[in-house]
C-alpha positions as CSV (number, residue, x, y, z in Angstrom):
1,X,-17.2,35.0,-28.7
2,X,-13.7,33.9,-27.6
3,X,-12.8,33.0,-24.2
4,X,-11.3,35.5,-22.2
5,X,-7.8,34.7,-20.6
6,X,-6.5,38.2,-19.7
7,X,-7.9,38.2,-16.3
8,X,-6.6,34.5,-16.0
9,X,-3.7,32.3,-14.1
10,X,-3.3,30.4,-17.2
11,X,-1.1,27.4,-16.9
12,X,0.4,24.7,-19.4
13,X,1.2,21.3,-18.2
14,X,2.4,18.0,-19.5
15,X,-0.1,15.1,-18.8
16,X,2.7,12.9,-17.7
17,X,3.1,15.8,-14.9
18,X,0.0,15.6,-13.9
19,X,-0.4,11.9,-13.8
20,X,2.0,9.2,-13.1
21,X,2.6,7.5,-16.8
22,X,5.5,5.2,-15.5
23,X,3.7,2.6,-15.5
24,X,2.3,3.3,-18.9
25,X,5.4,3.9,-20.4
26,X,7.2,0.8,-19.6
27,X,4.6,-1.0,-21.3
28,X,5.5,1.0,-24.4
29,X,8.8,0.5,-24.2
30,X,9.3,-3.1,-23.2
31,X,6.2,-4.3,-25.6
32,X,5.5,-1.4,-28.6
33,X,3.1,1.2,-29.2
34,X,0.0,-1.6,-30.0
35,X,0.4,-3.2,-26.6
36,X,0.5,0.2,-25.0
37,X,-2.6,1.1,-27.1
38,X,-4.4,-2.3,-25.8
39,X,-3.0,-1.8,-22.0
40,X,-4.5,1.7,-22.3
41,X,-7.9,0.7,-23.8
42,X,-8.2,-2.2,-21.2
43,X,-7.4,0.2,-18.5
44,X,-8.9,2.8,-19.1
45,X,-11.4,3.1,-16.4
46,X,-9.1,3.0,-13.9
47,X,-7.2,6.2,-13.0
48,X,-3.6,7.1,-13.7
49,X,-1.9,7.7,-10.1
50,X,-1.5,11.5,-9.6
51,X,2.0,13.0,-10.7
52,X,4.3,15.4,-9.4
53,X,2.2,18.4,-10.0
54,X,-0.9,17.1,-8.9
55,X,-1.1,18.8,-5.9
56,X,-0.2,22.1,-7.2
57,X,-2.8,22.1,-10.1
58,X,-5.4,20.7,-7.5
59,X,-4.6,23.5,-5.2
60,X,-4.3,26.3,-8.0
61,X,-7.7,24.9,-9.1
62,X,-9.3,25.2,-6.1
63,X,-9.6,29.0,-6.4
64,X,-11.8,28.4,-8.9
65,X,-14.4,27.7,-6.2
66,X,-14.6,31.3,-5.7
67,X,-15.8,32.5,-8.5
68,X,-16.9,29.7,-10.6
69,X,-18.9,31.8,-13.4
70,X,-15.4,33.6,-14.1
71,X,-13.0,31.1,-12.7
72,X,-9.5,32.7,-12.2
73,X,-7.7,29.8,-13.1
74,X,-7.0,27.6,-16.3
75,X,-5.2,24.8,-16.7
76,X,-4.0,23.6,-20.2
77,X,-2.9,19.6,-20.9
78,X,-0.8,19.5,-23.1
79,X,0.4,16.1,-24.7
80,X,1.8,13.8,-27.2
81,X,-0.2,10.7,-26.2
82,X,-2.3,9.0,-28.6
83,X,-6.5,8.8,-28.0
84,X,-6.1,5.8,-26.1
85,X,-4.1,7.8,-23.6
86,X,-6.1,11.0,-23.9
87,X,-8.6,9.1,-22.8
88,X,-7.6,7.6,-19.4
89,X,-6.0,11.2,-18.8
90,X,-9.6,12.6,-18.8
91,X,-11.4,10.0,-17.3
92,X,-8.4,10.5,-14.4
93,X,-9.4,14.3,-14.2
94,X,-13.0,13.5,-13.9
95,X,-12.1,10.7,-11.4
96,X,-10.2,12.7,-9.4
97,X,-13.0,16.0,-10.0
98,X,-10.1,18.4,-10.7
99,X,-13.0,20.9,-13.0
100,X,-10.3,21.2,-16.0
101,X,-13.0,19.9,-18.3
102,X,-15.4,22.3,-17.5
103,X,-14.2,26.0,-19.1
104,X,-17.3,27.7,-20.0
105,X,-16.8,28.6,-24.2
């Protein structure tokens, strides 16, 4: 059965708006896409500082809480970032407990 977005705020995002990638990026422009690969691996436990829209998609996912079997909210990450980078974005959304990871399928 697919999942239902009718009823749904659904809203499209670019990682780097959610989290902070400056940081990130510099290493891939001052030192090449296998450093940033390595810098993302060796980092990857540690979370991304939030972004611009952090606040918004934390407060827009907040009214999940009321009704969490059919939450009225999704939230879609969208990016160009290799695994490495995929990666440390999830493990910033867990860290942080935003409950994008969580869509019931």
């Amino acid at each position: 059965m697919p999942y239902d977005l009718k009823k749904r705020l659904v809203v499209g995002l670019a990682s780097s708006a959610l989290f902070d990638l400056t940081e990130s990026d510099e290493v891939f422009r001052s030192n090449g896409e296998q450093e940033y690969r390595k810098y993302q691996r060796k980092n990857q436990d540690k979370p991304l500082d939030k972004g611009v829209a952090f606040p918004l998609i934390r407060r827009l996912l907040s009214l999940n809480k009321l009704n969490p079997k059919d939450p009225p909210v999704e939230v879609i990450l969208l990016s160009r970032n290799d695994p490495d980078t995929g990666m440390r974005v999830m493990n910033s959304i867990e860290h942080y407990e935003l409950g994008m990871m969580s869509s019931p399928m």
